[in-house]
C-alpha positions in Angstrom: 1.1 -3.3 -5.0 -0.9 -6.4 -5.9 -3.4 -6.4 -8.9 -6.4 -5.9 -6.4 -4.8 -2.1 -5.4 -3.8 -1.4 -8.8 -7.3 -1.8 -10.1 -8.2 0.9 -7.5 -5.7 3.3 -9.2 -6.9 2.5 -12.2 -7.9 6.4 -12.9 -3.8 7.4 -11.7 -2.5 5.3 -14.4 -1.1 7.5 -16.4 -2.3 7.8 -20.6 -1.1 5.1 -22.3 0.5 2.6 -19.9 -0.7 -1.0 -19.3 -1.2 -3.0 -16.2 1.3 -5.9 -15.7 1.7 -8.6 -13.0 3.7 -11.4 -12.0 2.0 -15.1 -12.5 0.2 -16.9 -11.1 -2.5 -14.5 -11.8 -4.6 -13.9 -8.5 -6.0 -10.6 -7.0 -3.1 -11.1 -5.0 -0.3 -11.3 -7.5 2.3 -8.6 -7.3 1.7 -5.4 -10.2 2.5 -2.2 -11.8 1.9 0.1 -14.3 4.7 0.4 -17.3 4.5 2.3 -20.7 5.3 -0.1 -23.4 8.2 0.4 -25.6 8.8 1.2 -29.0 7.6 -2.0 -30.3 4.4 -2.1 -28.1 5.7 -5.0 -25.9 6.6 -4.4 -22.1 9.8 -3.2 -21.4 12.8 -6.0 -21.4 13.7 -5.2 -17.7 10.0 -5.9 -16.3 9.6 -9.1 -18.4 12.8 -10.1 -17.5 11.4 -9.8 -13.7 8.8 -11.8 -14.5 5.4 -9.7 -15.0 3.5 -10.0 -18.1 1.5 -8.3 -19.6 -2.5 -8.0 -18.3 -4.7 -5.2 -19.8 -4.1 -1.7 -21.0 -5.7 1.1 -19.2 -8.9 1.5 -21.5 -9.5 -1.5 -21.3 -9.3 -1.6 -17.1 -11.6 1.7 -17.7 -14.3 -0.3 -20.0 -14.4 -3.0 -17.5 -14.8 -1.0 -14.7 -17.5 1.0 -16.2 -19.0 -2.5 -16.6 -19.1 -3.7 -13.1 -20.7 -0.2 -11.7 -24.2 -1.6 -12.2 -22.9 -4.8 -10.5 -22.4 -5.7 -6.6 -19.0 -6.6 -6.4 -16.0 -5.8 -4.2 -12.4 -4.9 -5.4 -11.6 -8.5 -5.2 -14.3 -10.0 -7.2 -13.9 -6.9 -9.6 -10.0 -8.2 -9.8 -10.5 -11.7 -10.1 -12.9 -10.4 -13.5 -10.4 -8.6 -14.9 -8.2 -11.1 -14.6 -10.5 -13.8 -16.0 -11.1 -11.4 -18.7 -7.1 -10.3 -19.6 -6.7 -13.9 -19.7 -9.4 -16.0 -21.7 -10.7 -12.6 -23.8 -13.7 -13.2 -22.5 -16.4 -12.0 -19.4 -16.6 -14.5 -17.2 -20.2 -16.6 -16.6 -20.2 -16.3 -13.2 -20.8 -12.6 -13.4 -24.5 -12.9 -14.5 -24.9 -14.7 -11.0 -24.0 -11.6 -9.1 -26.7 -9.4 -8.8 -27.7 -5.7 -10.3 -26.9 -2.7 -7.9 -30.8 -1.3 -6.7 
């Protein structure tokens, strides 16, 4: 599953868990979900095969809830959330797309 599908499952993730992918971040990039361990870092096994860490699930939610008023398709809605796990902030270019009717 790339981050693009995972997005769409967003509301299958299950309580809790956090979106992960592997670098270089594109909608493209491979992804899963994965509960965090006891210290709230991603497991040692998925790290060690290479994803990191991109957005927990509330987070994916309050985005998403976001972009409803906004045209956008499941890749401009990944390449946001990306842009947004990764600088903390919404990206400028979103103002540019316009309001759903």
């Amino acid at each position: 599953m790339n981050i693009e599908e995972a997005i769409g499952k967003v509301q299958q993730m299950p309580k809790g868990s956090v979106l992960v992918a592997r670098p270089p971040f594109t909608w493209g990039a491979e992804a899963t979900f994965v509960s965090l361990a006891d210290d709230f870092r991603i497991p040692p096994a998925v790290a060690d095969a290479g994803f990191q860490y991109l957005l927990e699930r509330d987070d994916l939610l309050d985005l998403l809830g976001f972009l409803k008023k906004k045209r956008v398709s499941p890749r401009t809605i990944a390449e946001f959330v990306i842009h947004y796990a990764v600088t903390d902030a919404v990206p400028a270019w979103i103002d540019d797309i316009p309001d759903v009717t």
